[in-house]
Phi, psi and omega in degrees: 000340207266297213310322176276018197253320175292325169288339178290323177306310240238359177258350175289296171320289217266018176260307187311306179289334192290317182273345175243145243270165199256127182272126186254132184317175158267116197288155168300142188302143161255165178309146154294304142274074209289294158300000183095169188180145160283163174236157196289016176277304216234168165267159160010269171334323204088032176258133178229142177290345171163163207283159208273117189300155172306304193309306190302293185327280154340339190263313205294305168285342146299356169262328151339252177318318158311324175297351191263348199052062157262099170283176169202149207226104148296139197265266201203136187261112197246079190062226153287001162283118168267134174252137192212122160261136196269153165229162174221058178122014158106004153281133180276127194250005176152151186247115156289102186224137174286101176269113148328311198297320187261310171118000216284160169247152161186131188278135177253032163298000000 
């Protein structure tokens, strides 16, 4: 009676783990772009035919950062440099800033 009691516990154990789903910690938030990314004005590279008016620029990140269903809040436009904060559900998920010239993003957060 015992051998069949024990096996039924240990055939109970291993259907429970098998059926149930697997929990994972939660990671700490990171920068959305933690290494940096061009936008879709200049290549790859950062070659731009020439720097980019603010208006173009502000646009380019926010169609960025929309494709990920991101906002962005513009800071301050400092010559070619854009400061920017990314959001996600009105939380900032990262601060950003943007060379016009080149395209590149890269984060300080």
């Amino acid at each position: 009676m015992r051998g069949k009691l024990r096996h039924s516990a240990v055939s109970a154990a291993m259907l429970f783990m098998l059926a149930a789903p697997p929990v994972h910690a939660q990671q700490a938030q990171k920068p959305v772009t933690p290494y940096g990314d061009f936008c879709s004005l200049c290549s790859t590279y950062g070659i731009c035919d020439k720097q980019t008016s603010p208006e173009k620029a502000e646009k380019a990140i926010r169609d960025y950062y929309g494709k990920k269903g991101l906002d962005v809040e513009i800071e301050e436009t400092n010559g070619r440099f854009i400061k920017a904060k990314v959001m996600d559900g009105g939380k900032v998920v990262d601060t950003i800033l943007f060379d016009s010239s080149t395209g590149r993003f890269r984060s300080i957060y």
